[in-house]
C-alpha positions in Angstrom: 2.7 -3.5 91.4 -1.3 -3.5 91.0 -1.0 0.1 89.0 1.8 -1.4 86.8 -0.1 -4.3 86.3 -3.5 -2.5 84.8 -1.6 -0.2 83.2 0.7 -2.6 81.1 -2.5 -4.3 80.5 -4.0 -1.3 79.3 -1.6 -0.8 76.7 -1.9 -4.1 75.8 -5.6 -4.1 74.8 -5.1 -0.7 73.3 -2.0 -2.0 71.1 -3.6 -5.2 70.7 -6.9 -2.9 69.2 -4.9 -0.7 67.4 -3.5 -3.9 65.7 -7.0 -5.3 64.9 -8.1 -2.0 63.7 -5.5 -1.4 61.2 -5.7 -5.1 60.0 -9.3 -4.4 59.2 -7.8 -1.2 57.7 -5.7 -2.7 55.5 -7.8 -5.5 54.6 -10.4 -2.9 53.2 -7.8 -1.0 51.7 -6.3 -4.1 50.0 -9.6 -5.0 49.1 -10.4 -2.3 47.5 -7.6 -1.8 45.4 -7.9 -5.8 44.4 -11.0 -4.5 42.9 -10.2 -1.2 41.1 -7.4 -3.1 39.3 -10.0 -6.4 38.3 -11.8 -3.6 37.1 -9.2 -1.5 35.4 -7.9 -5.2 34.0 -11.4 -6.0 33.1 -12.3 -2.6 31.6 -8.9 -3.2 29.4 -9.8 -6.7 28.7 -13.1 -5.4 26.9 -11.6 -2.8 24.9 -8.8 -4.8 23.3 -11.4 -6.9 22.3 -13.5 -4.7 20.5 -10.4 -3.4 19.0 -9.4 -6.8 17.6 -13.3 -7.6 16.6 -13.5 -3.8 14.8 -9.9 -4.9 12.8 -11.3 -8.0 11.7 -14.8 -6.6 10.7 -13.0 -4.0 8.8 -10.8 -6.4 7.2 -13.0 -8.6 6.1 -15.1 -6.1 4.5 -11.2 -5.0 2.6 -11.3 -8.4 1.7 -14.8 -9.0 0.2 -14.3 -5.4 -1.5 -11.4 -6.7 -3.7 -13.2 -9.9 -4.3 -15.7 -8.0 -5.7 -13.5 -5.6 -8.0 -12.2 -8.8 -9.1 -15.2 -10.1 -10.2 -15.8 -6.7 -11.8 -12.8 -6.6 -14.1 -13.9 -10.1 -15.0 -17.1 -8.7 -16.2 -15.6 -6.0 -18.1 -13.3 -8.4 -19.9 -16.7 -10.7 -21.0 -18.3 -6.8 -21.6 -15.9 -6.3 -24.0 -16.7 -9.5 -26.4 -18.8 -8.9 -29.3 -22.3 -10.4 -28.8 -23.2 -13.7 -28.9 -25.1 -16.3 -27.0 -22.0 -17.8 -25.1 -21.1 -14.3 -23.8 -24.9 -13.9 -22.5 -24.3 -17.1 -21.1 -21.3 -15.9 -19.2 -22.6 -12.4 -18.4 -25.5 -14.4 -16.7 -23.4 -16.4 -14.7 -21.4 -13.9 -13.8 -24.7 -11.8 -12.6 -25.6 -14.5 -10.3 -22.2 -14.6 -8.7 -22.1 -10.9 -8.6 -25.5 -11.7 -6.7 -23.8 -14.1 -4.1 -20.8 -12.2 -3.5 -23.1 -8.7 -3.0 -24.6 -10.6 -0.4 -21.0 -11.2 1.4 -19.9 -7.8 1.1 -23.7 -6.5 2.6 -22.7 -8.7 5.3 -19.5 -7.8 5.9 -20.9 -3.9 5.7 -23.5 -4.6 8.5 -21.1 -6.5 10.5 -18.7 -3.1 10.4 -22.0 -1.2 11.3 -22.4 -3.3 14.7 -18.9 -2.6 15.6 -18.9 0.7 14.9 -17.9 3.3 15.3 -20.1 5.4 13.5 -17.8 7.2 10.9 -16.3 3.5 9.9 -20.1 2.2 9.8 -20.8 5.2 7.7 -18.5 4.5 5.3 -18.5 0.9 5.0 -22.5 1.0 4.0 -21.5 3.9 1.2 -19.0 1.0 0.1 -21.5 -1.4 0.2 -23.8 0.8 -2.3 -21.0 1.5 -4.7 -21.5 -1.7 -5.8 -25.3 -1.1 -7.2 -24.4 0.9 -10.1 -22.1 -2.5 -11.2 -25.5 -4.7 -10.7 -27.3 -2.1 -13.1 -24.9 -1.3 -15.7 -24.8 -5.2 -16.1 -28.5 -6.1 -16.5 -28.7 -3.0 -18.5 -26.4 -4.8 -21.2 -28.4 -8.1 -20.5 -31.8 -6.3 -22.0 -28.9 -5.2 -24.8 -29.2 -1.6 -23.8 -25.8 -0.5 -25.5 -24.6 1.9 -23.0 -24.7 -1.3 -20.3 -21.1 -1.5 -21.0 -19.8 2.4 -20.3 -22.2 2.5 -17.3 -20.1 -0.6 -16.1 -17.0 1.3 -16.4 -17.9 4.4 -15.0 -18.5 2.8 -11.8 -15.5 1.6 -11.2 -13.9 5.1 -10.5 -16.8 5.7 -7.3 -16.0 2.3 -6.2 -12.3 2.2 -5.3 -12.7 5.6 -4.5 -15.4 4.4 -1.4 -13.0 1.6 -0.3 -10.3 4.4 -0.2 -12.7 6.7 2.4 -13.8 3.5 4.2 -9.7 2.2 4.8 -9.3 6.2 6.2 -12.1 5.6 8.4 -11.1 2.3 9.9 -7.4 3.4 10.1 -8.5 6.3 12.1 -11.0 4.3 14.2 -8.8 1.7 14.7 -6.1 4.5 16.0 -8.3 6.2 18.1 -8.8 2.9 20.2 
């Protein structure tokens, strides 16, 4: 009985180890995988966020870019008027607001640049100086330089063209995420 007695306990201490051991087996194993998938969620977590940040920067900057031909065909309407003091009045006013809304769309530009990625960036700040030849052609007819008003229209074509390339980039940004 003394033999029987050692070796049953033998077994038990080796089961009873075994047990213990592939507890601690499984604990690092479940561990383990509890952090690979906090990571893989976390990892996830990020980029969806960047991809919802990039949509809005590159929507806002759509946004601000059609305020801005708005403002431009309302320019080209006063451009048209013969010349008079009211309409260097209203071309003046308009300047300044052409002024306050460059500054929006610069924002919105610089704000696509530090979300990247690059090709979107590169394309919203060619947007962004589309707009210059506007600013020009307009204080051109303010000094009464009579091809002001052409120069105004001519820009119009590089313009929506830029906002064109710049929607192509962020599409294929935005689909590459």
């Amino acid at each position: 009985m003394g033999d029987s007695t050692v070796w049953t306990s033998a077994i038990a201490a080796v089961t009873g180890g075994t047990a213990v051991l592939a507890s601690w087996v499984t604990s690092r194993g479940s561990t383990r995988a509890a952090r690979i998938q906090a990571e893989t969620a976390a990892r996830s977590q990020r980029a969806e966020r960047l991809r919802e940040s990039r949509r809005t920067a590159y929507l806002d900057l759509i946004e601000q870019t059609h305020r801005m031909g708005e403002l431009f065909w309302e320019i080209s309407t006063v451009l048209r008027l013969p010349h008079s003091e009211s309409r260097t009045s209203t071309l003046g006013e308009l300047r300044d607001r052409e002024v306050a809304e460059y500054a929006k769309i610069r924002r919105c530009a610089r704000v696509v640049e530090l979300e990247g990625p690059h090709s979107a960036a590169t394309a919203a700040l060619a947007l962004q100086k589309t707009t210059r030849p506007f600013y020009a052609a307009l204080s051109a007819d303010l000094t009464g330089d009579p091809s002001g008003q052409d120069a105004f229209d001519d820009a119009y074509r590089p313009f929506w063209r830029a906002l064109e390339e710049f929607v192509d980039a962020a599409r294929d940004a935005h689909q590459s995420d």
